[in-house]
N, C-alpha and C positions, 0 to 999 in steps of 0.2 A: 241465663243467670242474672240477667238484668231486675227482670220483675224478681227473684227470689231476692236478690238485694235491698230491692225496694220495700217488700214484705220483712226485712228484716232476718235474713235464712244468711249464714255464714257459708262463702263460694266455693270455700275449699273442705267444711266438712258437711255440708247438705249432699254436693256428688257421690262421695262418698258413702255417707248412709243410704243411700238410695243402690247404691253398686252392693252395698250388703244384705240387705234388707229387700230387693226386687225379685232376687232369682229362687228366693225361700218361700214365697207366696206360692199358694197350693190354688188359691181363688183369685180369678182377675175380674170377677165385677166391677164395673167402674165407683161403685159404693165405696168397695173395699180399696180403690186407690186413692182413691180423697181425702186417705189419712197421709200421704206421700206429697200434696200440695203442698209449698210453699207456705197457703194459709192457714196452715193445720194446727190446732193445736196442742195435738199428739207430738209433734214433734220433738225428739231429742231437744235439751238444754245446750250439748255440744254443737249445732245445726242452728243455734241461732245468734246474731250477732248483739253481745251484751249491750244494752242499754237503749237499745234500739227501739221505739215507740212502731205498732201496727198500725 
């Protein structure tokens, strides 16, 4: 949770979206998880901490 912090990733709703969003994947390519990094910028708006510079 560290590095997600640092990246600017919110601790208590990144877990979260990762706990909803991991068991629904049909394809575990490592391609297709790299949307789930911390550095993503796929990432939900909720999952990130407002005002926060990358």
């Amino acid at each position: 949770m560290g590095t997600a912090k640092e990246k600017g990733v919110n601790p208590f709703h990144y877990p979260e979206y990762l706990l909803e969003e991991l068991p629904n994947m049909n394809n575990t390519k490592i391609e297709d998880l790299n949307q789930f990094l911390p550095r993503s910028p796929t990432l939900p708006e909720e999952c990130r901490i407002p005002n926060k510079t990358k």
